[in-house]
N, C-alpha and C positions, 0 to 999 in steps of 0.2 A: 515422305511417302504419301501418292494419294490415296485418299480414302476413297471407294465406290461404295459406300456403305450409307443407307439411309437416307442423306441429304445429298452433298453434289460439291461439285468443285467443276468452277469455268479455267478450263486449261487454252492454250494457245500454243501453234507448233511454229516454233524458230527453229529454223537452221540454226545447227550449233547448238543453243539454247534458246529454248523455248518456252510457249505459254499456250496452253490449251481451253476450255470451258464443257462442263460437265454437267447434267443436268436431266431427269424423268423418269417416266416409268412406263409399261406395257404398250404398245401400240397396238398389240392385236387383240384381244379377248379381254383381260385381267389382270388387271392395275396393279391388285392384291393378290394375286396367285400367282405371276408368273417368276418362272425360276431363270434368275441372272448368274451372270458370271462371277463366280467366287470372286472375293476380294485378292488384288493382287495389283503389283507395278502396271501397268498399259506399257507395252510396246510396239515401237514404229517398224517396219521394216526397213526405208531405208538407214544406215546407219549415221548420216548427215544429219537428221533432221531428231528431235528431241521433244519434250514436253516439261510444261510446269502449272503446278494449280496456281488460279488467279483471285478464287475466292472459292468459302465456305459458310455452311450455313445457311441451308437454304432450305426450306419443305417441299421435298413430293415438285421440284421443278421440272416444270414441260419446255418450255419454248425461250429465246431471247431474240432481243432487237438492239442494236445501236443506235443511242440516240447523240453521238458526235467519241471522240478518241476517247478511250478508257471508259467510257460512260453506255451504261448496259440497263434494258430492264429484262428484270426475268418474270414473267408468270408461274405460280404456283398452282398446281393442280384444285388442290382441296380449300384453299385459303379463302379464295378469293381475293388475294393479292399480288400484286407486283411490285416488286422489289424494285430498291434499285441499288447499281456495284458501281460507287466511285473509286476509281485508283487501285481496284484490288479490294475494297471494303464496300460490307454493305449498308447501307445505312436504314438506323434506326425504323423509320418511319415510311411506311409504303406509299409510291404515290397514288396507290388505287387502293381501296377496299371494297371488293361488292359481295355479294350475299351470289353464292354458286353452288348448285346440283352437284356434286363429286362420284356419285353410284358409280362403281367399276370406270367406263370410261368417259361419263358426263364431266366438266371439268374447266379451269380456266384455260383455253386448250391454243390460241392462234394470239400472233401479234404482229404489224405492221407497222414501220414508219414513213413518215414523207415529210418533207417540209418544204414550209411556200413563204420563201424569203425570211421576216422572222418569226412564224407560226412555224412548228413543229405538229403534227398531225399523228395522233397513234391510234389505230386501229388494233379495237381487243373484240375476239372472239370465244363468248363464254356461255355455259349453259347458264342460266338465270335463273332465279325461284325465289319467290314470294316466301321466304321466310326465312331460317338460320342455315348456315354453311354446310350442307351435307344432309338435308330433313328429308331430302327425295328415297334415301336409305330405308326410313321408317312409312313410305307410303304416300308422301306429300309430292305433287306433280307440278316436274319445273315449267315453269312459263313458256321455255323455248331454248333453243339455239340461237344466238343472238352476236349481232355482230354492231359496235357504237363506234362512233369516230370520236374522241377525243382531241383537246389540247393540250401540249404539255404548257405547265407553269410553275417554273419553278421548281420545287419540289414536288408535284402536283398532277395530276390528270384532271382538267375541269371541262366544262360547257360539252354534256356527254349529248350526241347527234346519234338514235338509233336508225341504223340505215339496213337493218336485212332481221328478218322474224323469221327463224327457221323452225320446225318442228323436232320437238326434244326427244319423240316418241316414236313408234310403238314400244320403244326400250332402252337401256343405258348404255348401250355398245354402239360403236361405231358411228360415234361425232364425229371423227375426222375435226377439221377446225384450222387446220394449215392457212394463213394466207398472206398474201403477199402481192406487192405492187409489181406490175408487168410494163415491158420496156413502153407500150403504149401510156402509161401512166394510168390505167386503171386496177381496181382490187378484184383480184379472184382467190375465191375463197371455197377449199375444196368438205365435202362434207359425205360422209357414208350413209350408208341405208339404215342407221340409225337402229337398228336391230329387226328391219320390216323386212326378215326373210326367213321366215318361216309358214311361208304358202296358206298367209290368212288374206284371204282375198281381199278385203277392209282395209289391209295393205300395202297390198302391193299396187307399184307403178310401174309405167310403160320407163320411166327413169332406170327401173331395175329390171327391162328386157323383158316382160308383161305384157305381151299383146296384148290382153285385155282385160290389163289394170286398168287402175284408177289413175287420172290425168297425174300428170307431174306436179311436184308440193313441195319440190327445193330439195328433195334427197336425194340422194345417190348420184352427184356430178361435182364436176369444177364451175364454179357459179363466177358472174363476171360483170359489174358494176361500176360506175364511176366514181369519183372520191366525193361524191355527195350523196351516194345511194342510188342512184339515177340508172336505166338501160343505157347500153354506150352504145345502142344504136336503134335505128326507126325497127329497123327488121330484124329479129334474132337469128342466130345457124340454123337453129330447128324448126324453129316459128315464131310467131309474132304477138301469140297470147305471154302473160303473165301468170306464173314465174317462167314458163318453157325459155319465151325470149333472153335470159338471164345466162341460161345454158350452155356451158364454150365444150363443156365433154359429159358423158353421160354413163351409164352401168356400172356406177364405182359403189364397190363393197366399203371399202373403208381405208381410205389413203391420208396417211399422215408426211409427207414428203413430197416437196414439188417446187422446181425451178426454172427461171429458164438459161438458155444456153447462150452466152454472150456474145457469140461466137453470131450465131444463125439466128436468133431469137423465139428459137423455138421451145416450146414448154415440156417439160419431161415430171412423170411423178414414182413413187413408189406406189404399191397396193399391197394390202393384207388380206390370206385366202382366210377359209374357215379350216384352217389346219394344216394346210396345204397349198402349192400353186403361188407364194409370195411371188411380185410380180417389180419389174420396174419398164416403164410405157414413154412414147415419145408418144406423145400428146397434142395433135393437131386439130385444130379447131371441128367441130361436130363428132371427136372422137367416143366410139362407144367400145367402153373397158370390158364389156361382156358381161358382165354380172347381172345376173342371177344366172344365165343360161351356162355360163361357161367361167370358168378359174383356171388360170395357167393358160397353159399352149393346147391350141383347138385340138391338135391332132391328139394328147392325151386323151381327152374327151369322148369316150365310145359314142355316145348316146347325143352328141353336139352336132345342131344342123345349125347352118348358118340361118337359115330360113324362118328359124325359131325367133332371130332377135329384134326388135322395135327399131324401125329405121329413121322413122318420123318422113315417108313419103320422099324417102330416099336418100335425105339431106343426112342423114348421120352411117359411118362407116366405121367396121371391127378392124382391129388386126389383129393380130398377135402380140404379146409382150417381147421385148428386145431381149429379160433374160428373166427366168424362173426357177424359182427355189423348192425342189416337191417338197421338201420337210420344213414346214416353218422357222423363217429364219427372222421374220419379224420387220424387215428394212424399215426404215421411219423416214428419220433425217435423210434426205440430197440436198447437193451442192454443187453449182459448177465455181471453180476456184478460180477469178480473174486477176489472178495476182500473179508476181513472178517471185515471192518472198521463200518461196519453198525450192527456188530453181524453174528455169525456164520449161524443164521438163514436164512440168504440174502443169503451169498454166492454162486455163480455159476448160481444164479436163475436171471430167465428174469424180464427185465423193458420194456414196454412200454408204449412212449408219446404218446397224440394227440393234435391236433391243435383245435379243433374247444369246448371241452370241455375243455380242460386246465387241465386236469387229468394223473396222472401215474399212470399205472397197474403193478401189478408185481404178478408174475406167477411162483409158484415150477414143476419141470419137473416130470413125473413120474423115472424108476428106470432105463428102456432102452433107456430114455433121447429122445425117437421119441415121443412124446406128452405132452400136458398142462395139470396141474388140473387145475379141476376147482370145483367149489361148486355142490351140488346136483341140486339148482335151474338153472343150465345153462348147464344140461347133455346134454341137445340139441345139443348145442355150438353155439349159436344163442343169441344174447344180442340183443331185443328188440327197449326197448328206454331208456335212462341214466340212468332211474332210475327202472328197470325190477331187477324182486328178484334177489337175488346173487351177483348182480354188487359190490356193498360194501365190498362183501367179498375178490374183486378182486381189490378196490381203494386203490393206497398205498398212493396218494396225490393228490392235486384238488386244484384250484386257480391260475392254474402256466400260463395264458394267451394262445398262440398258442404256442406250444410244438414242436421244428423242430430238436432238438438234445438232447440226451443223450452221455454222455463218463463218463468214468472211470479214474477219474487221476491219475499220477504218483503216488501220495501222498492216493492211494482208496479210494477216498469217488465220490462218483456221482454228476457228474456235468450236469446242464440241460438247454438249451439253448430254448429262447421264445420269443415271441413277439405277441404286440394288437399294439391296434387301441388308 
């Protein structure tokens, strides 16, 4: 049986029989408050395809990366470790240990691989603090949002290269932390407003749709560098000063989910509202997510002018989100699944988790790969409450506790990382 309780279990889905991965906790608000799905079996809907847990034993896990078949690191929230899962086991001894901020959503929160012949390259994104695991709790202010390139060695993460200093503050929520390498082969690495939205002027930024904020200071976008820390280009989307020039997308509250589409290449993410308005975005370069001015679909929006939102002299553009959740549903984890191991049917086509139902969606693209089907009942693109017509047509599984990763393994089948209470 698996457990969603506590710790975690990396499951994987076979056809026939299968292996899943399991693994975190809150995406939106409260790491420690929010209420998950009872404990209980995870079921698939199709009835071909299956699950099995691949390991247990893990603390408070957020995120995983493959670093070659069977061989997995997990980031732990609070620890300030990364594990690692050989064969189904974990072994004794982490090969990272650092000292991390844990307050509600500060955390060992993003991880990337790459490798360049025989260097293995991992990129950890973590809040950082000058002193013991969790002291931000009692008053002590972490150093940052921090993002370091590593080497794997061995059993190991050594020769740490810090490439991006982001600010940890005005508060503990909404690090975001997501990041990942892009078919271009650079990292972007997505991040929230970090809690700077509650209209303290000292605050706010044009990043979070502020006419007249305070310059941009690395919050509230998809930020986009090369694998040495570097602008990947002479002239930014937005502009040309620093951090702006870093910028691929901007008005992000707090996204934990984001991939791109193998298909088109195009980048797609989740968002998480403040209660409401969950969001998932096809993501094209200068894209502005709305936030602060706007959550969910404009037209909800009484009091929403477009006129309202920081364009940066033109160069950045709103849309709408592809599909919206009015009651908090938490989405984290996306995935597009390039594999054919679950049937040809799957192929190329989007997954996403959420945390607070314990459900995975998965989603066929239409033909120019810039939008979602969906069922008749949700042409809106508006999902209600969990159970509002159409949603079933879009559950691919449910029971899977809080949902904080998806990946794709070496071996294609879908691994899915979770955690309760």
């Amino acid at each position: 049986m698996v457990s969603i309780l506590i710790a975690s279990a990396l499951i994987l889905f076979f056809i026939l029989a299968s292996i899943i991965p399991h693994l975190f906790v809150n995406a939106q608000q409260k790491f420690a408050e929010t209420e998950f799905q009872e404990e209980g079996k995870p079921k698939i809907v199709d009835s071909k395809l299956n699950f099995k847990t691949i390991a247990e034993g893990l603390t408070t896990p957020t995120t995983m990366a493959f670093v070659g078949q069977n061989d997995i690191l997990v980031l732990e929230k609070d620890t300030g470790m990364i594990k690692r899962i050989v064969n189904g086991k974990v072994l004794p001894k982490p090969v990272l240990d650092v000292n991390v901020a844990n307050s509600i959503e500060r955390c060992m929160c993003g991880i990337a691989v790459s490798k360049h012949g025989s260097t293995t390259f991992v990129f950890v994104y973590y809040t950082e603090i000058n002193g013991k695991d969790g002291e931000d709790k009692s008053g002590k202010q972490p150093i940052g949002n921090r993002v370091y390139r590593y080497e794997l060695s061995g059993d190991s993460l050594i020769n740490p290269l810090l490439l991006m200093d982001l600010p940890a503050n005005p508060g503990p929520r909404h690090n975001g932390g997501n990041i990942m390498i892009g078919p271009d082969n650079n990292l972007y690495v997505g991040i929230g407003d970090v809690d700077g939205s509650f209209k303290v002027s000292s605050t706010e930024t044009k990043t979070q749709n502020y006419r007249n904020g305070i310059d941009p200071d690395g919050r509230a976008g998809i930020l986009r560098i090369t694998q040495d820390g570097q602008p990947t280009d002479r002239h930014g989307i937005l502009g040309d000063s620093i951090p702006l020039r870093l910028y691929y997308a901007y008005g992000i509250r707090n996204t934990f989910g984001m991939d791109f589409d193998p298909v088109s290449g195009n980048l797609w993410d989740t968002e998480n509202g403040p209660g409401n308005g969950d969001e998932i975005n096809l993501v094209e370069p200068g894209f502005n997510s709305g936030w602060q001015q706007v959550q969910g679909m404009a037209s909800l929006e009484k009091t929403f002018s477009e006129s309202d939102l920081e364009d940066f002299d033109g160069k950045g553009h709103y849309s709408d989100p592809e599909l919206v959740w009015v009651n908090t549903a938490g989405p984290t984890a996306l995935k597009f699944f390039n594999s054919t191991k679950l049937g040809t049917n799957y192929e190329n086509d989007m997954f996403v988790g959420d945390v607070h139902n314990g459900r995975i969606y998965h989603f066929d693209l239409t033909q120019n790969r810039k939008d979602i089907i969906l069922p008749t009942e949700l042409s809106s693109r508006v999902i209600e409450t969990p159970s509002s017509p159409g949603v079933n047509n879009i559950v691919f599984g449910e029971g899977f506790g809080g949902i904080t990763d998806l990946e794709v393994g070496p071996d294609g089948y879908l691994y899915v990382v979770s955690i309760g209470e």
